[in-house]
MARTORZA-189851 format. One record per residue (C-alpha): x, y, z. Coordinates in Angstrom, 2 decimals. Example, Ala and Ser with C-alpha at 12.3 -4.5 7.8 and 13.67 -1.06 7.14 Angstrom:
! residues 2
c1; c2; c3
12.30; -4.50; 7.80 $
13.67; -1.06; 7.14 $
***
This chain:
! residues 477
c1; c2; c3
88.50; -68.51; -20.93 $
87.58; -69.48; -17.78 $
89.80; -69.85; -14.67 $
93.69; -69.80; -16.45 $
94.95; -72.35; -14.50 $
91.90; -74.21; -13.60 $
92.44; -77.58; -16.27 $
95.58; -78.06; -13.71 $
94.16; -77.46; -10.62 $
91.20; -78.95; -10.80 $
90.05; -82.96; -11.88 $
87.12; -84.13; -14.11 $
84.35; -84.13; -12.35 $
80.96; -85.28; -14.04 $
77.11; -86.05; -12.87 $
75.91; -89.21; -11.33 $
73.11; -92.00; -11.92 $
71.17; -92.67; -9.39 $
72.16; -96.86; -8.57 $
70.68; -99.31; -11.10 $
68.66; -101.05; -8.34 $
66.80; -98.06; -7.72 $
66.59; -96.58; -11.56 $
64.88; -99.55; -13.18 $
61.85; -99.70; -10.74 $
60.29; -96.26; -12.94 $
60.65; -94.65; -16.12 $
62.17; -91.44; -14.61 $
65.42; -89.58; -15.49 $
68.02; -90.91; -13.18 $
70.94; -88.51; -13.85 $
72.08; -86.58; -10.17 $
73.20; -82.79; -11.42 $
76.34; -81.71; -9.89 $
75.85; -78.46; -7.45 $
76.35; -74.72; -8.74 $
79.61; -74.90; -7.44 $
80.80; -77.87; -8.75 $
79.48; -76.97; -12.47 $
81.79; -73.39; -11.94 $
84.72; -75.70; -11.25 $
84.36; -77.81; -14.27 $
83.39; -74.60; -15.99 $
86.85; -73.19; -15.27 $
88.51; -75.70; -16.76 $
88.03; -74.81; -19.80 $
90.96; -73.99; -21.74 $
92.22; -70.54; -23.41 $
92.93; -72.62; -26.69 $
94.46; -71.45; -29.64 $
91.71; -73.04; -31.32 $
88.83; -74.20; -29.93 $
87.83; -77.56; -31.58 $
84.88; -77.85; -29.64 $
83.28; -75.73; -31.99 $
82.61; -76.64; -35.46 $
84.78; -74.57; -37.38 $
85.78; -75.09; -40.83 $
85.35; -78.45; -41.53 $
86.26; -79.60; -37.65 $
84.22; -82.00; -36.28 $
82.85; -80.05; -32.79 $
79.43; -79.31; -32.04 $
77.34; -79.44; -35.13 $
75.36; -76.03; -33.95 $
78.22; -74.06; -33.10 $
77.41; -73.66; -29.48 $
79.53; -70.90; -28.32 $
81.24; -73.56; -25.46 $
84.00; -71.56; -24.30 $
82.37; -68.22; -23.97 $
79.55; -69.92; -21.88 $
82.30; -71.80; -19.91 $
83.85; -68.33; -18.72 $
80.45; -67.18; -18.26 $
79.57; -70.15; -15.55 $
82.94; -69.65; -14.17 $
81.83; -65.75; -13.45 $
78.45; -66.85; -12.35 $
77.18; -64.53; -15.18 $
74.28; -67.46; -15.48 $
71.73; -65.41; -17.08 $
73.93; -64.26; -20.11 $
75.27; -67.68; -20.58 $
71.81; -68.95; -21.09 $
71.51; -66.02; -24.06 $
74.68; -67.08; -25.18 $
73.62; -70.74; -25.40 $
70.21; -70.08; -26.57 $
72.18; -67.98; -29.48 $
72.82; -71.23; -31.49 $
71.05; -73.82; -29.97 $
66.79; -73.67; -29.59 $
66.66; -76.35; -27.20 $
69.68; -77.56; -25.11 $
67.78; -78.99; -22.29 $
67.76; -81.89; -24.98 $
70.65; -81.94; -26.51 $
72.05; -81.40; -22.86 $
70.48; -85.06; -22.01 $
70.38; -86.87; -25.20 $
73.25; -85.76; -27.46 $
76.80; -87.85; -27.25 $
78.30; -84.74; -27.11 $
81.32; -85.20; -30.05 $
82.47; -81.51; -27.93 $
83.59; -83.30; -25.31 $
85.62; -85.95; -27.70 $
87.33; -82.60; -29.63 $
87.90; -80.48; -26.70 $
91.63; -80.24; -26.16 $
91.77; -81.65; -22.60 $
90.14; -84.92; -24.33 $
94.16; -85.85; -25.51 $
94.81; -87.04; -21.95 $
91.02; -88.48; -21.50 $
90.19; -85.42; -19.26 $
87.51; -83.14; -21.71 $
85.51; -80.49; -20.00 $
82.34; -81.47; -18.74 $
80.75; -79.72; -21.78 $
77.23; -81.44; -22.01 $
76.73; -81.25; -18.16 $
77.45; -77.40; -17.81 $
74.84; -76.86; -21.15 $
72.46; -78.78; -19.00 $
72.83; -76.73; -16.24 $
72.67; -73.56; -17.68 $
69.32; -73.93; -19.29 $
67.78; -75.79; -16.41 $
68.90; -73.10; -14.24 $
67.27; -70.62; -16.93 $
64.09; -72.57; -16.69 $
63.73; -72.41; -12.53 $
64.74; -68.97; -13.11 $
62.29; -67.65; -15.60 $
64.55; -66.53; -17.94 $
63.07; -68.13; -21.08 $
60.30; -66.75; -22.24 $
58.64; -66.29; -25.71 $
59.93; -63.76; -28.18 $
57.41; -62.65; -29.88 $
57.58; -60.61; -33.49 $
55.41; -57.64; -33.37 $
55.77; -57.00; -36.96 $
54.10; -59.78; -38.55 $
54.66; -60.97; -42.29 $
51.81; -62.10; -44.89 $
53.52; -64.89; -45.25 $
52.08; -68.60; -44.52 $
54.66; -71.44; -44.11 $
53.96; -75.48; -42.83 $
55.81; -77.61; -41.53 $
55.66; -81.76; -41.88 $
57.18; -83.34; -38.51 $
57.51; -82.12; -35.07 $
60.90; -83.51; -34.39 $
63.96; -81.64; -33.47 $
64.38; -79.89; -36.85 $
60.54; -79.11; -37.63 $
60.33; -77.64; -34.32 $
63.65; -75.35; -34.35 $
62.30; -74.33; -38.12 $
59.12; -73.52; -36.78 $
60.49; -71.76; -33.55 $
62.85; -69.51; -35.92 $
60.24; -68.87; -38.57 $
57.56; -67.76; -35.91 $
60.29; -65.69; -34.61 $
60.79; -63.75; -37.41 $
56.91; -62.79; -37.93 $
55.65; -65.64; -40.41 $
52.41; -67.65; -40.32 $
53.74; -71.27; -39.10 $
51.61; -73.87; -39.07 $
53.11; -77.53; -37.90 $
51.55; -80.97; -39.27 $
52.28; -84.06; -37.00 $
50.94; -87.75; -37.72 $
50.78; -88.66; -33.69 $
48.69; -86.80; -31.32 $
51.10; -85.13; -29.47 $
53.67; -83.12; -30.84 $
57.37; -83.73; -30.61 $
58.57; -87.01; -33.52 $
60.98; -89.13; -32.26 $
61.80; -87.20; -29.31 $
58.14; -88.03; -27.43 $
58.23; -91.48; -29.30 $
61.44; -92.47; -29.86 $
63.64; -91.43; -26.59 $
62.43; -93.28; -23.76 $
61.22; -91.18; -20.39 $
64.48; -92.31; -17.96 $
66.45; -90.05; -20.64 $
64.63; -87.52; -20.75 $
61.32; -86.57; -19.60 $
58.69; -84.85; -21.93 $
57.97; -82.21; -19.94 $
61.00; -80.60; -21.44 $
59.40; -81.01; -24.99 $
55.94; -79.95; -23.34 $
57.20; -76.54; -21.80 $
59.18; -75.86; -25.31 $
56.02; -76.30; -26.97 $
54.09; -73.64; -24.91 $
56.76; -71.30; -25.85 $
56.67; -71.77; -29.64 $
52.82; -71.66; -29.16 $
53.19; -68.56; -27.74 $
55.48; -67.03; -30.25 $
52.75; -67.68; -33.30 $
53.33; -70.97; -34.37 $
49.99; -73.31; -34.47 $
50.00; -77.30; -33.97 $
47.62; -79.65; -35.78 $
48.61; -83.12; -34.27 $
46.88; -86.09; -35.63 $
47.23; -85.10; -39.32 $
49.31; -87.53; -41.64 $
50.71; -86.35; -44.92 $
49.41; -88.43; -47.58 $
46.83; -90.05; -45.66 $
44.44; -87.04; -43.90 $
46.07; -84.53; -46.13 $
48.14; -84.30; -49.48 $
50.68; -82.43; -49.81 $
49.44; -80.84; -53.01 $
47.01; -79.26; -50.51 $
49.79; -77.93; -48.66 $
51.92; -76.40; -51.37 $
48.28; -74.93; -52.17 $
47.76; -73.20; -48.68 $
51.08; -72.12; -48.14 $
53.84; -70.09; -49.22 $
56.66; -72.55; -48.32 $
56.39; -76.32; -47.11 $
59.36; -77.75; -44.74 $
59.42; -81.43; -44.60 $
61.05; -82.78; -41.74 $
59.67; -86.14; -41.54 $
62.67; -88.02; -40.38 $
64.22; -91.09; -41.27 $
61.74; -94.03; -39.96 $
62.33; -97.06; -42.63 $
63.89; -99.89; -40.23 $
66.80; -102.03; -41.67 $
65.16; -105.74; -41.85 $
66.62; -109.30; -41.23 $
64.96; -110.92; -43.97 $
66.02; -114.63; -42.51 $
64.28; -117.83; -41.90 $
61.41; -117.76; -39.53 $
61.33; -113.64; -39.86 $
57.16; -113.33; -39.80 $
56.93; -115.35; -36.73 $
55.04; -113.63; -33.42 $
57.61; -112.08; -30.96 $
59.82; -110.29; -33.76 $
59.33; -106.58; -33.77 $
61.17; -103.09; -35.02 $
62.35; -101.67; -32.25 $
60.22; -98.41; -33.17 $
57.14; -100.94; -32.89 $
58.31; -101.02; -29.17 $
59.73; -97.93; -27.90 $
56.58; -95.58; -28.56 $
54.12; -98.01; -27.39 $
56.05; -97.72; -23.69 $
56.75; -93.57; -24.16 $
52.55; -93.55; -25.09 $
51.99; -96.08; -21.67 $
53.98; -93.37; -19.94 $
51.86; -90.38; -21.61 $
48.75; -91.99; -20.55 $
47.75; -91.80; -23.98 $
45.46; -94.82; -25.25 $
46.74; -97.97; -26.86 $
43.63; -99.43; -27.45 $
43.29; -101.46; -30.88 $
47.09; -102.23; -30.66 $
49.30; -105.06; -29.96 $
51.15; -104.59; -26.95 $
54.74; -105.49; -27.00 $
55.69; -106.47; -23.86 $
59.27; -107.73; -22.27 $
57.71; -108.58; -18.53 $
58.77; -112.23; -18.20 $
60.49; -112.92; -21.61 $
63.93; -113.87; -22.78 $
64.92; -110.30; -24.56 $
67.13; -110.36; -27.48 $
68.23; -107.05; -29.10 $
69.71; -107.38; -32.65 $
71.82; -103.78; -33.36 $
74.49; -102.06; -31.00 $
73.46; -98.69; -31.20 $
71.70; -95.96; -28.87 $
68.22; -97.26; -30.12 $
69.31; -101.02; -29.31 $
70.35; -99.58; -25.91 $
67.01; -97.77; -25.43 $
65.27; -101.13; -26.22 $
67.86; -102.82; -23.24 $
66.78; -100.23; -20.82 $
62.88; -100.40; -21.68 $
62.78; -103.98; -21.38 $
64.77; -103.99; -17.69 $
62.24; -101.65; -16.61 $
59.63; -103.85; -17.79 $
60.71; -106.94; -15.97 $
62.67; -108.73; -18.72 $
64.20; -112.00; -17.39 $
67.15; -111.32; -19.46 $
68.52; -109.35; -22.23 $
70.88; -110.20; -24.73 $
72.33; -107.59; -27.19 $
73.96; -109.08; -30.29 $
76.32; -106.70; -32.47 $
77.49; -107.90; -36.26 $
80.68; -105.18; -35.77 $
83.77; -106.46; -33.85 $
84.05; -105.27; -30.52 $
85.92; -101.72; -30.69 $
88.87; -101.02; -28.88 $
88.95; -99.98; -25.33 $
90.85; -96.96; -26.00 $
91.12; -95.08; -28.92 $
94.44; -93.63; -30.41 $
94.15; -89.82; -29.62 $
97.38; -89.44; -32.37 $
94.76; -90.76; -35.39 $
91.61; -89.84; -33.83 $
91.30; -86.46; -31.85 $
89.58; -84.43; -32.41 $
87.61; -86.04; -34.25 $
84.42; -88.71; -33.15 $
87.11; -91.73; -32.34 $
85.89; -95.67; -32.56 $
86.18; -97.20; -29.43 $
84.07; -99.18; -26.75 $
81.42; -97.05; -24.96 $
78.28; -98.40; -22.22 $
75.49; -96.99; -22.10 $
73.90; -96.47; -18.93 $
70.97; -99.21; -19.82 $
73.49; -101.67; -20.94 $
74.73; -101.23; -17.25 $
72.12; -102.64; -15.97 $
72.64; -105.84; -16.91 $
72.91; -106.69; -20.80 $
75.15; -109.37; -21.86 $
76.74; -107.73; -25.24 $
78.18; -110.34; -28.04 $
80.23; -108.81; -30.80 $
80.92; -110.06; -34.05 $
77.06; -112.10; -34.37 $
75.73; -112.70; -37.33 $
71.59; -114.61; -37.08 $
71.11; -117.06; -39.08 $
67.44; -117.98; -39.04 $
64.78; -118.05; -35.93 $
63.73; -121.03; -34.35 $
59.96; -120.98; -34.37 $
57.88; -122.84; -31.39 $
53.86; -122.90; -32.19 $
53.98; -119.69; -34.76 $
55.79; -117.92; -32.37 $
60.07; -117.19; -31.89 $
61.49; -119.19; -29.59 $
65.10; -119.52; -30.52 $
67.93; -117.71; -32.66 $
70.13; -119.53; -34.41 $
74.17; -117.79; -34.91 $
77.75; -117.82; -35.45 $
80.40; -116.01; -35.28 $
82.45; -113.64; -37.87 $
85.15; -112.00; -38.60 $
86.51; -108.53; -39.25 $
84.99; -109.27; -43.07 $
81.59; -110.77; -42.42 $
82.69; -113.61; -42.92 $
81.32; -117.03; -40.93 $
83.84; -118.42; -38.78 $
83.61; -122.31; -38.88 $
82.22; -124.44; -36.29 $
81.35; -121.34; -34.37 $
77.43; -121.79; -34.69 $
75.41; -121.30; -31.39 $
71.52; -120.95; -30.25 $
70.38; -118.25; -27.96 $
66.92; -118.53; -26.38 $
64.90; -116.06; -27.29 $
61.20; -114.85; -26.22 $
61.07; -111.55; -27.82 $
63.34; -110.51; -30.23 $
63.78; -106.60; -31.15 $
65.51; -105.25; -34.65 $
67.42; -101.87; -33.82 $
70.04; -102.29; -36.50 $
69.33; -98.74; -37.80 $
66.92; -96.66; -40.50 $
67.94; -96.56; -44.13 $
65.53; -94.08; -45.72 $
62.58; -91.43; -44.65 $
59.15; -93.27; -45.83 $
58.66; -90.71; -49.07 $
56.43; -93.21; -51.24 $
52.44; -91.84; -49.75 $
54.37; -88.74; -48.98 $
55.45; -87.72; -51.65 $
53.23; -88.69; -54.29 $
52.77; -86.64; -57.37 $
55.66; -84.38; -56.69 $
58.43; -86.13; -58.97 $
60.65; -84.85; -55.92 $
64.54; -85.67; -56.66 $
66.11; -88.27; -53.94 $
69.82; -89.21; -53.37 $
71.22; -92.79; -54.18 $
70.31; -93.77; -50.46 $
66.77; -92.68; -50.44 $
67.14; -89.20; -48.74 $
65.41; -86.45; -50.41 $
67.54; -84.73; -52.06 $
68.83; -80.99; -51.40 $
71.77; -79.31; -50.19 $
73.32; -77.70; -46.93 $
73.37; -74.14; -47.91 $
69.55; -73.82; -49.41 $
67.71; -77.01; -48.49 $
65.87; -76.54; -51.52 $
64.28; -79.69; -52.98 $
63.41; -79.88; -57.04 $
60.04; -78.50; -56.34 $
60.45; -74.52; -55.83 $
57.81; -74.45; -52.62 $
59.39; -77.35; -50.99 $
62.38; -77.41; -48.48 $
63.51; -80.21; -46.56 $
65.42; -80.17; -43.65 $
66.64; -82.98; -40.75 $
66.92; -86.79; -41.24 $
64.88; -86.81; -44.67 $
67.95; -84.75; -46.28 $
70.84; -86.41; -44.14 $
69.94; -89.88; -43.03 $
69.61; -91.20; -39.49 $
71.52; -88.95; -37.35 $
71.90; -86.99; -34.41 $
69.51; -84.64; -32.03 $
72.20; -81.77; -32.63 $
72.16; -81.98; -36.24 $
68.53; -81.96; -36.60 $
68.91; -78.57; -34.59 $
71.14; -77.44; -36.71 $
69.54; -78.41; -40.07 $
65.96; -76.98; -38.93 $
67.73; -73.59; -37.95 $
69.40; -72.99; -41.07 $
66.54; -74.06; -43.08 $
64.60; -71.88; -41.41 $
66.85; -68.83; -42.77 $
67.09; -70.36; -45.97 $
63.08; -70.18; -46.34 $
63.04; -66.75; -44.35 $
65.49; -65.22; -47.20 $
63.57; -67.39; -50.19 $
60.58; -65.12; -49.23 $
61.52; -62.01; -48.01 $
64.80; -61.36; -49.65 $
67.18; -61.58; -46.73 $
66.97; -62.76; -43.39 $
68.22; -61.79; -40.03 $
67.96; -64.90; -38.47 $
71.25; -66.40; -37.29 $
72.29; -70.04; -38.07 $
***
C-alpha cells in the first residue's frame, strides 16, 4: 500500500493553523490544508501491514466505520482521487466532518504511531472529499425503484442523518423530525463555526434532499408531536435524539446568575453565526468577563475557544482528573486510544488548565457568581489539606459531560426499556428497542460519544430497519 518505502523516506508532515492572533478575531475554520503533493507524500507512507489496525477489525480499536484507510492511502499516492473518494464514501456518509471534527483513534492504532510518527490519516480523508466536492464528484444517488414504505426519523445529528441518507438510498419514504429550525443536532449547535463551518452540513443536506428524504425542522417530539402519532404514520420510527442531559454541580451558590451548561452557550454563538434570531433569550456572553470552564473535555475546549473569540478577559479551565502523562506507554497502550496529555487548538490560545480541582461552592456578589471556591485532590478524589484556593470568576460554564438522552416527554406512553445509565436500550446488531416499530440508533443507545460512531450507528441501523421491512437489505454497513 502506498509507496513501499515511503514511511522511511519520508517525515510526518501534517496541516497548519493559521496563528492564534489572527484566528480569534472570527469564527472561521483556521486549519491551512497541505498541497496535493504534500497529501501524496503522507499518503505514501502508509504501510503494507500485516494487519492494518487502523481499521476496526475484530474487536480492534481503529476507525469505528471501517474506513477503508489503506486502500484510499494507495489511491492518493496514485493520484486515483476520484476512486478514493468512492472508496471513502463506501463506509463513511460524511467525512468532510469526521475529517475536521473526529480525534481520529486511526491515527493512534496505525502502526507508524509506535515511534509517534502515524500517517496523516484524518488530513488525507479531508482532502479527498474536499477535493470531491470542488470537483463535482458527489452527487445524489437517487433510487428509481421506490418502496411503499414510510420511515421517520427523530434528530438530525450525525446518525439520523446517515440513517436517513441510507434509507432514502435504498427507495423508502424518509421523513426527518428536528426540534431546532435548521437541520443538523449537535453538529449546527454544538460544534462551534472555527471547527467546522456549516456549509459542509448545508451542502450534505441538499444532497439527501435530493435523494428523497424530506425535513420538517421546528417539530419537537413530545411537545408539537407525540410519538404515538409517529408510530401511527409510519412504518418504522428511528430515534436518534442524542445524549443532551448535562452532568450538574449541585454546590453552594449553584442558581446564582452567570452559571450556565455549556450547551446553554455554545448554540446561542453557532445561532449568532447563522443569523438566526435570538430574540426572547438570554444572551450568554464572555466579552469582558473572567471565564471559568469546569470539565476538560472537547466541549470544555469549545467553550475556551468561543469565549476568546468573544473577548473574554481570561479563561480558566479546571479539570477534577490528574493531569495525564505527557507520553503514553506505546508497550500497554497501542493500538489502542492511549491516556495521555493532548491541547486543543482553543486551549492554545491562551487557557490556563488546573488539574486535579475539585469546586467547592460559588461565591455569590449581588445574586450573581463572582467567585469559586477550591482545593486540590488526589488520584482518589480525595481533598488534599490546606490546599483550598479562590478563583475569580465572572461567568462560569459546566462542560463536565452528558449522562443520559432526555427520554421522559419523549418517550411517554411507550413503556420503552432503558439501560442502568439511562440509554435506551437496544443492541448493536438490530437496534431494536422493546417496542417492535421503534429503533434507536446514536448517543440515545450508546451514551455521549463520538461523530464517527454516530456514523456508524445511523448506517447500520439503517440496514437493520431496511431488512426489518423488506426482508434483506443491500445496504452496506
Amino acid at each position: 500500500m502506498g509507496k513501499v518505502t515511503g514511511f522511511l523516506e519520508i517525515d510526518r508532515q501534517d496541516r497548519k493553523y493559521r496563528p492564534a492572533s489572527d484566528r480569534i478575531r472570527n469564527f472561521k475554520e483556521f486549519i491551512v490544508p497541505l498541497p496535493e503533493q504534500a497529501i501524496r507524500d503522507q499518503a505514501s507512507r502508509c504501510m503494507e501491514c500485516g494487519i492494518p489496525f487502523c481499521h476496526d477489525m475484530k474487536g480492534l480499536k481503529g476507525c469505528p466505520v471501517n474506513n477503508q484507510i489503506p486502500d484510499w492511502n494507495d489511491l492518493v499516492y496514485r493520484g486515483e482521487w476520484e476512486q478514493a473518494s468512492n472508496d471513502l464514501h463506501s463506509t463513511n456518509n460524511f467525512p468532510e466532518f469526521t475529517g475536521r471534527i473526529c480525534p481520529a483513534p486511526c491515527e493512534a492504532s496505525c502502526t507508524l504511531n509506535i515511534v509517534d510518527s502515524p500517517v496523516t490519516i484524518k488530513s488525507i480523508e479531508c482532502a479527498i472529499v474536499d477535493k470531491a466536492w470542488d470537483n463535482g464528484w458527489i452527487k445524489p444517488q437517487v433510487n428509481p425503484r421506490k418502496t411503499n414504505k414510510r420511515i421517520g426519523i427523530v434528530g438530525s445529528g450525525p446518525a439520523g442523518l446517515a440513517a436517513a441518507q441510507q434509507l432514502s438510498r435504498a427507495g423508502h419514504n424518509v421523513v426527518v423530525y428536528e426540534k431546532n429550525k435548521k437541520m443538523g443536532g449537535l453538529l449546527r449547535y454544538g460544534i462551534p463555526d472555527f471547527k467546522m463551518e456549516k456549509t459542509h452540513i448545508d451542502r450534505r443536506l441538499e444532497q439527501i434532499s435530493a435523494e428523497g428524504a424530506h425535513f420538517q425542522g421546528g417539530v419537537e417530539l413530545g411537545v408539537d408531536i407525540e410519538i404515538s402519532d409517529l408510530i401511527k404514520e409510519h412504518d418504522a420510527v428511528i430515534l436518534a435524539c442524542g445524549s443532551e442531559k448535562p452532568r450538574d454541580l449541585a454546590i453552594e451558590g449553584r442558581n446564582s446568575d452567570g452559571i450556565h451548561f455549556a450547551m446553554d452557550f455554545l448554540p446561542q454563538q453557532n445561532r449568532r453565526v447563522g443569523d438566526e434570531d435570538l430574540k426572547g433569550t438570554k444572551e450568554i456572553i464572555a466579552d469582558g468577563k473572567h471565564v471559568v470552564v469546569i470539565g476538560g473535555g472537547d466541549t470544555g475546549s469549545d467553550c475556551i475557544g468561543t469565549s476568546i473569540r468573544q473577548g473574554a478577559l481570561s479563561v480558566t479551565q479546571l479539570e477534577i482528573m490528574p493531569a495525564p502523562p505527557e507520553r503514553e506507554d506505546k508497550l500497554l497502550t497501542w493500538p489502542n486510544w492511549p491516556l495521555k496529555m493532548r491541547t486543543s487548538s482553543s486551549q492554545e490560545e491562551g487557557a490556563d488548565r488546573e488539574f486535579s480541582v475539585l469546586t467547592t461552592s460559588f461565591g455569590i456578589k449581588n445574586g450573581r457568581v463572582s467567585s469559586l471556591n477550591c482545593v486540590r485532590v488526589n488520584e482518589k478524589f480525595e481533598r488534599i489539606e490546606n490546599s483550598e484556593f479562590v478563583i475569580r470568576a465572572d461567568l462560569v460554564l459546566l462542560a463536565m459531560g452528558f449522562v443520559s438522552p432526555i427520554t421522559e416527554r419523549i418517550l411517554k406512553d411507550t413503556n420503552i426499556s432503558l439501560d442502568k445509565s439511562g440509554n435506551v436500550l437496544a443492541d448493536d446488531k438490530s437496534y431494536k428497542t422493546s417496542h417492535e416499530k421503534l429503533w434507536v440508533a446514536g448517543d440515545m443507545r450508546r451514551g455521549q460519544s463520538l461523530v464517527v460512531w454516530a456514523i456508524r450507528e445511523g448506517r447500520q441501523v439503517a440496514k437493520a430497519v431496511d431488512l426489518a421491512l423488506m426482508g434483506h437489505s443491500n445496504l452496506s454497513d
